[in-house]
N, C-alpha and C positions, 0 to 999 in steps of 0.2 A: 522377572519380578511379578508386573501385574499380569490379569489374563484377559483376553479380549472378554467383554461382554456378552452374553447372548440375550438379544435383540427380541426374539422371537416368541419367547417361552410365554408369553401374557397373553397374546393373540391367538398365536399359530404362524407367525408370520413377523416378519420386521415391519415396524409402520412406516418406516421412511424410506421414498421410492429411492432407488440404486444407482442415485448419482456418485457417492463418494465410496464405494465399495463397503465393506466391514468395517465397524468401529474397533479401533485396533484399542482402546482401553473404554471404562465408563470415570469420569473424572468428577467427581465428588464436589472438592473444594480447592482453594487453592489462595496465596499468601505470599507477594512481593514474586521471586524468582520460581517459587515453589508447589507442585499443582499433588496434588492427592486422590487415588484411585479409590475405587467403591472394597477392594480389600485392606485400605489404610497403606498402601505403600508410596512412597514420597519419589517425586520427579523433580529433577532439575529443567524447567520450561526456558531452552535458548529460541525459541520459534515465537512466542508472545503471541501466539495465537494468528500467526502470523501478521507479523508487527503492527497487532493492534493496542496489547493490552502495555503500550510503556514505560507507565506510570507503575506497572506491576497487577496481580492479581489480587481482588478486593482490597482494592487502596480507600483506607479508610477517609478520604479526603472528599472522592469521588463519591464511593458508596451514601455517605453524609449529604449529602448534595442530590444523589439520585432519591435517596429517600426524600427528606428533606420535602424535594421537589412533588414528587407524588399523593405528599397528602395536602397539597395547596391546588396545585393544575395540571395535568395532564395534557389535555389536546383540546382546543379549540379550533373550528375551521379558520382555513386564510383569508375569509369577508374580514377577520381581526386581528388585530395584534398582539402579539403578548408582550410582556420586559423584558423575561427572559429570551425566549431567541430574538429579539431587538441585539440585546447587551453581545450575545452570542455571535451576530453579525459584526457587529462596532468592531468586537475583540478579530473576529478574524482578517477583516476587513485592515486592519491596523497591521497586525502583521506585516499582511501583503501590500500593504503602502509603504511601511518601512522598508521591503526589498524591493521595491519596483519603483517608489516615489510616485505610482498614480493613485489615487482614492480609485476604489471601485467598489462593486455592490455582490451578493452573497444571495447564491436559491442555496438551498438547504435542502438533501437527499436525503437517503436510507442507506446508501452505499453509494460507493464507488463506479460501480456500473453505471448507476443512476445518476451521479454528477459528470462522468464525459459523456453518459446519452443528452444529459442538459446542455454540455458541451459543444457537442457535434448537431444540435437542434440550433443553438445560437451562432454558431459558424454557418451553418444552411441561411439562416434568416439574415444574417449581416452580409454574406457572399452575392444573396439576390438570384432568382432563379438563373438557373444556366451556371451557377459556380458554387456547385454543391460539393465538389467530389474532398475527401479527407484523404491523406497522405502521411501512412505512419511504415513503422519499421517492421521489417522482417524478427524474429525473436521479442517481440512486444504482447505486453498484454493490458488491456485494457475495460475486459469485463465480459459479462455472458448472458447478456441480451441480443438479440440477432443485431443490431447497428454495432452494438461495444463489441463482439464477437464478428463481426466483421471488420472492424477497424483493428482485431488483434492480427498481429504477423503470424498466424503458427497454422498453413494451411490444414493442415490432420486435423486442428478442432472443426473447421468449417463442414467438412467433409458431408457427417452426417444430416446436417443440415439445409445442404444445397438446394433451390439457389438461394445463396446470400440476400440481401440487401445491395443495388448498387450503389455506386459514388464511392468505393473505394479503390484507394490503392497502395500497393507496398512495395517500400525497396530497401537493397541491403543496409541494415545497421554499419555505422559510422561513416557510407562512404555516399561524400560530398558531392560528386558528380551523378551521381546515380539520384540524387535529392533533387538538385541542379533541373535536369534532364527530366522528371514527375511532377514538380510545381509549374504548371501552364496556365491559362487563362481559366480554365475548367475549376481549379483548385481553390477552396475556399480557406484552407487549414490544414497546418501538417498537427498533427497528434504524435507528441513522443514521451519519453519518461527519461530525467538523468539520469540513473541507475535501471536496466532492465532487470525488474525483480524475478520477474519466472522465469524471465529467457536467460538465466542461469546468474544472477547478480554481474554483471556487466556495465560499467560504467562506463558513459559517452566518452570517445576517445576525446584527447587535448583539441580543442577550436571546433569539435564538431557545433554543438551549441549555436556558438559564437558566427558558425556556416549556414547554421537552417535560418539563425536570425537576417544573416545579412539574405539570405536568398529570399525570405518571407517580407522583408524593406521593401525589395527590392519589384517584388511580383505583389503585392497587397496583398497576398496570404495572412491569414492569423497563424502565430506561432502556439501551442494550447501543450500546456506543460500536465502531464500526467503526474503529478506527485503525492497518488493516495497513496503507496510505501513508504514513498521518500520524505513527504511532511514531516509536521511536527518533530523538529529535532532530530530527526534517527539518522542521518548522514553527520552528522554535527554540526550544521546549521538549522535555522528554522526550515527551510527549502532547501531540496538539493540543487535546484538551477541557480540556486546563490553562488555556490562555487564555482561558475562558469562567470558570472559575474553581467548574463545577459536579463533582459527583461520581458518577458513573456507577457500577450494580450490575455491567453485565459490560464486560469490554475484550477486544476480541479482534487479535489482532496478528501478522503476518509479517514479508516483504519483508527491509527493513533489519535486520532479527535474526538474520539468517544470513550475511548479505553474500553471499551469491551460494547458500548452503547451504540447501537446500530445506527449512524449517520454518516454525509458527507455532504460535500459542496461542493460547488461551480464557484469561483468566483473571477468577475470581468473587471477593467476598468469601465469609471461610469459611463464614456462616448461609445465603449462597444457592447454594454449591457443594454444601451438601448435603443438596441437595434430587435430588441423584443417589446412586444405591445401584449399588454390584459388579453387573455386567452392562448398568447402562444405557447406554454407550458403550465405545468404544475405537478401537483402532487397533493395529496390529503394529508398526510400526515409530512407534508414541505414544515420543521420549523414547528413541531412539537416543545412545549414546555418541559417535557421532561426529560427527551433527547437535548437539548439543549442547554439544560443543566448543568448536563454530566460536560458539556462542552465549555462552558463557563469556568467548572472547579477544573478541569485537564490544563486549559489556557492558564489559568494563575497558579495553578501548583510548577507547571512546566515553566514559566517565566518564578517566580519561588527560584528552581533547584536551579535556574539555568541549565534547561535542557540538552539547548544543542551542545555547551559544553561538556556538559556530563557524557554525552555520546562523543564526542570528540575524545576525551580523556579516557574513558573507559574500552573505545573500541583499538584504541592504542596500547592498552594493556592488554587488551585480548588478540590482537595481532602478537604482540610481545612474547604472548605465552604458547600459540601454535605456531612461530618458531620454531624448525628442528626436528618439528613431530614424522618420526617416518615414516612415511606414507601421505602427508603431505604435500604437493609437488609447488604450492603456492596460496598468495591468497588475495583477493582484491575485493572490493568495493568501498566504504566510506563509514564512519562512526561505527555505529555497532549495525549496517545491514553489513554482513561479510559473507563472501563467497570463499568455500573453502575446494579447493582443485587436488583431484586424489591422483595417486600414483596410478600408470598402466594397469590392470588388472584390477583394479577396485572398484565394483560395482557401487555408487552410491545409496540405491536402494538399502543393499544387504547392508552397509554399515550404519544408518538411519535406525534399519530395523537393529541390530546390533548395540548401539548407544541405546535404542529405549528400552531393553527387557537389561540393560545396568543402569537404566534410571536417568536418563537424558533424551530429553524431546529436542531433535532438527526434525529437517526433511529435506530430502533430496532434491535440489532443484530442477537438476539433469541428471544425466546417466553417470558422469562424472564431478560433479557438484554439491558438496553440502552446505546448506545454507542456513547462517548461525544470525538469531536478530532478537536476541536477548532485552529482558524487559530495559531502559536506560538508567535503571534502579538498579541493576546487579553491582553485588557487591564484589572486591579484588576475592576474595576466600572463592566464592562461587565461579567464579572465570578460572579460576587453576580447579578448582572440581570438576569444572565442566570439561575443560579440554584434557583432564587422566581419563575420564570416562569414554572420550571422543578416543584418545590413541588408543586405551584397550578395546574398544570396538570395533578398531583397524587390526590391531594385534590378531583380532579374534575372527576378523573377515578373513585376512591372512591365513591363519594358520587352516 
């Protein structure tokens, strides 16, 4: 359909260094499930920009509110307050006392990375020197600053970067004893995510949760839940560690909180927030007026549509509907983050690239993984378009 971009033609050169390879399209506009390249041809977005945008693209709710917001206040430093990221905190803050029963307090990021770096900076300060080290999983990701990049399980990224950061460590995904056996004296915090979003959508086997909790009781560990994918509704609760039903000292969160607006959070309960004093973190743009806007309309459109239900309800229709599909060998994860599992011989790459040149944006997680995190707005029409599109670009890997 559409044709990659060329980057280059204005300079002489691509201006953007070569972290993410080629722009595989130039994308214009875009509209609920629906995104539009620079030649006007129409995509079905199952990826949400990878599960940020869930409200949908330019949701005139948010858009209102970002604007809105922009010609009142912008950014003020953190010597002051604004109402808005105030109201912004309250709301998130709220949330996470409804699933956890503890009030707690809200720094305010730019991402993701930047809320488990706030993370693992308030796990180092509450641990007390000598019990620094974090302890997260194998197949985990967790960001790509050198501490969030070494707190990810996925040695090959490290590589180039050597040496790390120390005070980490990892062990295998789901298994309990090997967790057991890593939390020592040393340990100040495991870092984990209920759903591993890159490490192929993988969801914490049954009592895993439920094991790190008891073993973090157990050792004074902090338990620090990664749910910048899994937030806001996309498992079909508010939190994916809701469904395990345990309670987590920190949560750190992006993505879907901005719908497209570059923020995230740390947030603690208030005994272990302050175990930070004036100067031990920040940020300049921590809790911007305008970023936090868009957080403000996300929270009350999302409580509106009843979010997590909507992802509950919808990601069961879209299980429903790749049912059967062959070339499917299975499917898992939660609400609408799904992991789709390809038969023997199906590269995920090729079928990825396959579904977008017939008008449908995934991306492969793994080598055998497509991973399908459609906006929580999609409508039943769009979920049966989207998976004829997904089987003929199996069909068409095949043949």
């Amino acid at each position: 359909m559409g044709h990659a971009f060329d980057t280059s033609t204005a300079v002489g050169h691509c201006p953007f260094m070569p972290v993410f390879g080629p722009p595989a399209l130039m994308i214009e506009r875009g509209s609920g499930t629906e995104l539009f390249d620079s030649n006007g041809q129409r995509y079905l977005d199952f990826l949400s920009g990878i599960a940020v945008v869930s409200l949908g693209h330019a949701n005139p709710v948010i858009a209102e509110a970002i604007a809105a917001q922009a010609h009142q206040l912008v950014h003020v430093s953190n010597f002051f307050a604004n109402p808005v990221a105030t109201r912004a905190a309250l709301q998130v803050d709220r949330l996470l006392t409804d699933a956890t029963g503890r009030p707690g307090q809200v720094f305010f990021t730019n991402s993701g990375a930047e809320a488990n770096e706030c993370a693992i900076k308030l796990a180092r300060r509450h641990g007390g020197r000598g019990r620094h080290t974090i302890v997260s999983a194998y197949g985990s990701f967790h960001g790509r600053t050198l501490a969030t990049l070494a707190a990810t399980g996925q040695p090959a990224k490290h590589e180039p970067f050597q040496p790390m950061p120390e005070g980490f460590r990892h062990v295998a995904w789901g298994d309990l004893d090997a967790m057991a056996a890593a939390v020592d004296a040393d340990v100040a915090a495991v870092l984990i995510e209920s759903i591993q979003g890159e490490g192929g959508v993988m969801p914490a086997p049954e009592g895993y949760l439920e094991g790190i909790r008891e073993i973090c009781d157990r050792t004074g560990a902090l338990l620090m839940l990664d749910e910048v994918q899994t937030g806001f509704g996309r498992t079909g609760r508010w939190f994916g560690f809701e469904h395990s039903g345990i309670i987590p000292d920190v949560v750190t969160l992006a993505k879907a909180m901005g719908n497209g607006m570059p923020i995230g959070a740390c947030w603690a309960p208030v005994e272990i927030a302050a175990s930070f004093q004036p100067g031990d973190h920040g940020s300049t743009y921590s809790g911007t007026a305008l970023a936090t806007a868009a957080v403000n309309a996300v929270i009350d459109e999302m409580r509106r549509l009843d979010a997590p239900a909507l992802a509950a309800t919808k990601g069961q229709r879209l299980r429903s509907v790749l049912t059967g599909i062959e070339g499917i060998t299975g499917v898992r994860g939660s609400g609408l983050l799904i992991g789709v599992a390809l038969a023997d011989g199906l590269v995920a790459g090729e079928v990825a690239a396959a579904a977008l040149s017939l008008g449908l944006i995934v991306n492969a997680v793994n080598a055998s993984t497509i991973r399908l995190a459609p906006p929580l707005t999609v409508s039943d029409d769009e979920i049966v378009e989207a998976v004829g599109i997904l089987a003929a670009a199996i069909k068409e890997v095949r043949s």
